[in-house]
C-alpha positions, 0 to 999 in steps of 0.5 A: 606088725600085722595090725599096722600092715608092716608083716609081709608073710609068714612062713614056718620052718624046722629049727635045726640044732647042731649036735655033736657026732660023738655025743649028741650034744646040742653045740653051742654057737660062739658069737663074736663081734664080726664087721666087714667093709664094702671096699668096690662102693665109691666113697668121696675120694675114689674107691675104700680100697684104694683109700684103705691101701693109701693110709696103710702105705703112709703109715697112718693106719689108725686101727693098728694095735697099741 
């Protein structure tokens, strides 16, 4: 990245690892699939929450759990 001009800076920092209170054990992070939606932004017919609210309202929720 530095040779084709892409690297803006480079700045050192202190990795923090978590550890447990009672045994000092480095606590592993869980990860899981995490999303979100941007409900203010106008979308092509009004605003996603009003959109999202409409669907849930008729019925037509096509994230419901089968």
């Amino acid at each position: 990245m530095e040779a084709l001009g892409l690297l803006e800076k480079v700045e050192k920092h202190k990795l923090k690892v978590p550890r447990g209170d009672r045994t000092n054990v480095v606590i592993e992070p869980m990860l899981t699939d995490q999303w979100f939606v941007a409900m203010s932004k106008p979308g092509a017919n009004g605003n996603h929450h009003e959109q999202a609210l409409e669907v849930v309202a008729n019925g037509e929720n096509p994230l419901r759990a089968g």
